[in-house]
C-alpha positions as CSV (number, residue, x, y, z in Angstrom):
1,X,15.3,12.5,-35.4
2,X,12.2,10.8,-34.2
3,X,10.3,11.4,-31.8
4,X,10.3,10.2,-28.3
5,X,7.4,8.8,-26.9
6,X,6.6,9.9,-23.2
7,X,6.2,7.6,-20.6
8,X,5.0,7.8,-17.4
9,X,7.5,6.9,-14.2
10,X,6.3,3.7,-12.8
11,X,4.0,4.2,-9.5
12,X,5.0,4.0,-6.5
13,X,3.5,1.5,-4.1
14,X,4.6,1.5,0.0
15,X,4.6,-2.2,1.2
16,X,4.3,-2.7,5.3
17,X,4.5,-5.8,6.9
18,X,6.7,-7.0,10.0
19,X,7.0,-10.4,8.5
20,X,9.7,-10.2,6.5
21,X,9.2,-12.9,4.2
22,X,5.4,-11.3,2.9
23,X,7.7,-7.9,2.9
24,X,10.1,-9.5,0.6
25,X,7.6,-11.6,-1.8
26,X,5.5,-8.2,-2.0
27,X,8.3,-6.5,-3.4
28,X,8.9,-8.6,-5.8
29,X,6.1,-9.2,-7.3
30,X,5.1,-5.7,-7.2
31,X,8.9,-4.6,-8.5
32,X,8.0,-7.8,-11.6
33,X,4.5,-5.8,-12.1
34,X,6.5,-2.9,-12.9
35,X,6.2,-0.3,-9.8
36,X,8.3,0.9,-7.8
37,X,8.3,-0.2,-4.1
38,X,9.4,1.6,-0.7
39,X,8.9,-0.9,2.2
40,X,8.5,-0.3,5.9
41,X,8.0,-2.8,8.7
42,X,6.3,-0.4,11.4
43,X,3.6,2.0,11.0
44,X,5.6,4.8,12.4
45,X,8.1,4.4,9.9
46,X,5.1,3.7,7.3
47,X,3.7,7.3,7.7
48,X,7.1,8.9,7.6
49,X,8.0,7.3,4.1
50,X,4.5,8.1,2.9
51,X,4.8,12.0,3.6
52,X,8.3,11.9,2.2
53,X,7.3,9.9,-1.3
54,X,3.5,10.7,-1.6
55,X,3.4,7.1,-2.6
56,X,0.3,6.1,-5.9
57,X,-1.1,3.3,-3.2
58,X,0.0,2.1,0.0
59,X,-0.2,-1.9,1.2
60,X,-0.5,-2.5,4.7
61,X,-0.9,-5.6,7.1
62,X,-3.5,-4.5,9.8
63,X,-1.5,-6.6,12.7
64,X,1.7,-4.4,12.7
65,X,3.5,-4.3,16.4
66,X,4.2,-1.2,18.1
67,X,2.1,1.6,19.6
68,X,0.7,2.0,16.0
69,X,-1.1,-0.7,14.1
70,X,-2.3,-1.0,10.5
71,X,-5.9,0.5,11.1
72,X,-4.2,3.5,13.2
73,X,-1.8,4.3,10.0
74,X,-4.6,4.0,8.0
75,X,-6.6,6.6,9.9
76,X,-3.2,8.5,10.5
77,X,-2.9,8.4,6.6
78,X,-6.7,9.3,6.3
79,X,-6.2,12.9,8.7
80,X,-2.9,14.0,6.4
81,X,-3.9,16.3,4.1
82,X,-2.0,15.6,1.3
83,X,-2.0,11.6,1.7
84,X,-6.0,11.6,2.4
85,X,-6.6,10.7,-1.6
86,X,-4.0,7.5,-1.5
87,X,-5.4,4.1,-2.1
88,X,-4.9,1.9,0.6
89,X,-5.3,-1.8,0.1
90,X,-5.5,-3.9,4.0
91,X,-4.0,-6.8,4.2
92,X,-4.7,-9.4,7.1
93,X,-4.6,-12.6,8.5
94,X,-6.7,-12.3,11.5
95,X,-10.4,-12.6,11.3
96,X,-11.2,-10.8,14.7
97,X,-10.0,-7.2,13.7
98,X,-12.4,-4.2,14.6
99,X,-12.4,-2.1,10.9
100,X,-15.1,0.3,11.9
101,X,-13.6,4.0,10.9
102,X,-11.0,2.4,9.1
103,X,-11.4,4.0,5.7
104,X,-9.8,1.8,2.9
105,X,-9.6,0.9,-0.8
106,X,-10.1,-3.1,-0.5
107,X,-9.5,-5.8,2.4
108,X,-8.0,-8.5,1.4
109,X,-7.1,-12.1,3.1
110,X,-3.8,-13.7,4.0
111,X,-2.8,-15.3,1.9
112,X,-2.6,-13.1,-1.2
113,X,-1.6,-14.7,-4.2
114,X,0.7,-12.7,-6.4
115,X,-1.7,-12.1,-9.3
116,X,-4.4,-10.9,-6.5
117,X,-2.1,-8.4,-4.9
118,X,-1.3,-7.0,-8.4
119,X,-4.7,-6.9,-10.1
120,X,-6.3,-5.1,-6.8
121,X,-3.2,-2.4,-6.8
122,X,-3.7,-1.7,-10.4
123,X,-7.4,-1.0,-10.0
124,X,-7.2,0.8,-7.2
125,X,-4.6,3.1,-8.6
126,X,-6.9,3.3,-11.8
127,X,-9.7,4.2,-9.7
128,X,-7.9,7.3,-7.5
129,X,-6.5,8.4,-10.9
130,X,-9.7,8.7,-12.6
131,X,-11.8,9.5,-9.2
């Protein structure tokens, strides 16, 4: 009998966007890439799926409706205890957006091209593993 190698489940990454088309080509590219994706399209639903799956990095836009945006998940993320340590990589369109406080990974602009979005979640998940 020979032995098995041992390989590591694929990371888990926790897409939000309420446009569902950059929901939908996120996952699939990132699902291509080899992780695993949850998705949410609120932030409130956002922070409930990342305390239930302790995600490896979470992907947010900033300009989410709702009483919660993507900087407040971000700082909601920041304040949980056992989520403080997950990479976040910011995602936004808008230029005018206030990210003083807002304690993340990397920023990057709309749009994102698929080999951008998966290069910056590998490294970032490379960095918090090794941090």
């Amino acid at each position: 009998m020979e032995p098995t190698e041992k390989t590591e489940p694929p990371a888990v990454i926790l897409v939000v966007d309420n446009d569902r088309d950059t929901l939908t080509v996120h996952e699939r590219v990132l699902s291509s890439a080899g992780f695993r994706v949850v998705s949410a399209s609120r932030a409130a639903e956002a922070l409930e799926y990342a305390r239930a799956t302790r995600p490896d990095a979470i992907i947010t836009d900033l300009r989410l409706p709702g009483p919660m945006d993507g900087a407040d998940l971000i700082r909601e993320v920041r304040r949980d205890a056992a989520l403080r340590d997950v990479p976040i990589v910011a995602v936004s369109g808008g230029k005018d957006i206030d990210l003083a406080g807002v304690p993340m990974a990397t920023l990057l602009r709309k749009p994102v091209s698929p080999r951008a979005l998966v290069s910056h979640v590998r490294a970032v998940i490379l960095s918090a593993r090794s941090a």
